[in-house]
N, C-alpha and C positions, 0 to 999 in steps of 0.2 A: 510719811511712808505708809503704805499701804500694804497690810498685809492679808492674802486672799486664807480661803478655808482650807485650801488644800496644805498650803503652807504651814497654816493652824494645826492642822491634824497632824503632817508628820511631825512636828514638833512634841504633840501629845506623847507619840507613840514614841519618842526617840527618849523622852524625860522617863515615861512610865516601863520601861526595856532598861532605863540604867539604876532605875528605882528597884526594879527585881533582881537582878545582879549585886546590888549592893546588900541584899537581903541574904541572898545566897550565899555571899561571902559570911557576914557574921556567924557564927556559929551560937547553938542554944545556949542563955546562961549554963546549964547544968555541965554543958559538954566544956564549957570556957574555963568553968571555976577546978575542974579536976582533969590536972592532965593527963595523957593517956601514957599507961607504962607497959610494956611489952614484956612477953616473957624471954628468957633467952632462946637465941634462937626461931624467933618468931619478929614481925616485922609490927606487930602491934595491929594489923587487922586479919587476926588469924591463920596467915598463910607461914607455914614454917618452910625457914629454910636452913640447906644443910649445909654445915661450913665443908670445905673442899682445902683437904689438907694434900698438898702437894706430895708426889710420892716418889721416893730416891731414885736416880737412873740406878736399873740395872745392873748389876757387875760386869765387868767385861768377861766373855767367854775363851778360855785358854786354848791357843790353836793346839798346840801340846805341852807336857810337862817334863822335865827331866832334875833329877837331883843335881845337887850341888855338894859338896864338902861341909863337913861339920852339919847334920842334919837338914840343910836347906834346899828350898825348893825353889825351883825356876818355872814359871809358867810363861810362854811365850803369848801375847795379847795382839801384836799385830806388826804383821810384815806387808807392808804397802809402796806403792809408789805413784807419785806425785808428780811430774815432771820430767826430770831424769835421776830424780833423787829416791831411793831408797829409805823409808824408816822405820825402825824394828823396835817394838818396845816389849820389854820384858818383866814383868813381877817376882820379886824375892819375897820368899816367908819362911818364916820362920818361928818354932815355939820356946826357943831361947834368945838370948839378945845376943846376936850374931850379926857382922860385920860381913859385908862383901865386895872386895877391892880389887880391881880389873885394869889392865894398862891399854889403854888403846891400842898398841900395837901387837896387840895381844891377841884383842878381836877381831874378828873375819867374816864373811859373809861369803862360799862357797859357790861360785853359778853352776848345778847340776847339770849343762848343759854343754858346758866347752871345759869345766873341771879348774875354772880359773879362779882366782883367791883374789878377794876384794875387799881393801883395806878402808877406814872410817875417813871420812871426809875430815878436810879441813877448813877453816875460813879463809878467807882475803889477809887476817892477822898472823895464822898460822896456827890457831888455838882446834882443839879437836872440837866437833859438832856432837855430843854427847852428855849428857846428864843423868847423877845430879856429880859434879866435879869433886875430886878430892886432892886436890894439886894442881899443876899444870898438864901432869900425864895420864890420869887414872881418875875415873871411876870409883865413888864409895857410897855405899848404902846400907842403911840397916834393917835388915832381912826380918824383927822383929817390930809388931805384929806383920808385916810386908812393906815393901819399896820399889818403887816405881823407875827402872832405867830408861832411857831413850839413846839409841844409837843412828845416826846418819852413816849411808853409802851411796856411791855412784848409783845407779840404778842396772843392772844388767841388763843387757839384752830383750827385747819383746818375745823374741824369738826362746829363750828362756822360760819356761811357765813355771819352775819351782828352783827354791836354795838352797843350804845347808851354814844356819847361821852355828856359830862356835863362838861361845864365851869360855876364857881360861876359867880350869876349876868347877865345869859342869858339863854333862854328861850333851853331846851336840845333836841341833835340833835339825832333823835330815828330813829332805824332801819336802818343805812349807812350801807351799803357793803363795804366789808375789800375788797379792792385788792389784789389780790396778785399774 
């Protein structure tokens, strides 16, 4: 086999190109024998960086507020609809440890608009669509430090733009605007 000069040469240049690279890889005894330690907060070649400490959602902002019995308070959080469904969720607090227990058929959703009274949904089982349950019939939550209710209803009318939800035992929240 014959091998010409050209072929010679890139060879040269192919051997003497991965000779340098392998150079480049090793690092200096001095840099090898001591390893590098970073300070906190810093990536070990001077650049610092900064930790990114995630920040709580927000509170939800209360459409309106109305008292309740035995010091508590009702802050209405959102009346929306979805579909054809209606959902109202409401916050209890309170600064004593206080209970708040509500019968579904108790509660109502008012359409300010034909004056008609619109009772809680049920399921396909027959169980009311509301939470956080305290039986089969009712609603219980403890209002201390706050608690969280959620109420399902039909959805009123489009033609409707605001309701008058009523929870037994608290002061009724007139005229909310439905989202939607």
């Amino acid at each position: 086999m014959t091998i010409s000069r050209s072929m010679l040469a890139g060879l040269a240049v192919a051997t003497f190109g991965l000779a340098a690279c392998q150079q480049d890889a090793a690092p200096p005894a001095d840099q090898a024998a001591a390893p590098e330690t970073a300070a906190p907060g810093t990536s070990g070649n001077g650049v610092v960086r900064d930790e990114i400490v995630p920040e709580a959602p927000p509170a939800p902002t209360a459409i309106q507020t109305q008292p309740g019995s035995d010091g508590t308070q009702f802050a209405l959080l959102k009346a929306a609809v979805t579909g054809d469904i209606l959902t109202v969720t409401v916050n209890c607090t309170s600064e004593k440890n206080k209970w708040a227990y509500m019968n579904f058929d108790e509660i109502s959703v008012i359409d300010d608009t034909t004056s008609q009274r619109i009772g809680v949904l049920k399921d396909n089982a027959g169980a009311w669509m509301g939470s956080p349950l305290s039986g089969k019939d009712r609603i219980g939550l403890n209002c201390s430090p706050n608690g969280v209710i959620w109420v399902k209803f039909p959805a009123p009318p489009a033609t409707s733009p605001t309701v008058s939800i009523n929870l037994p035992g608290v002061a009724p929240f007139d005229g909310v605007t439905v989202a939607r």
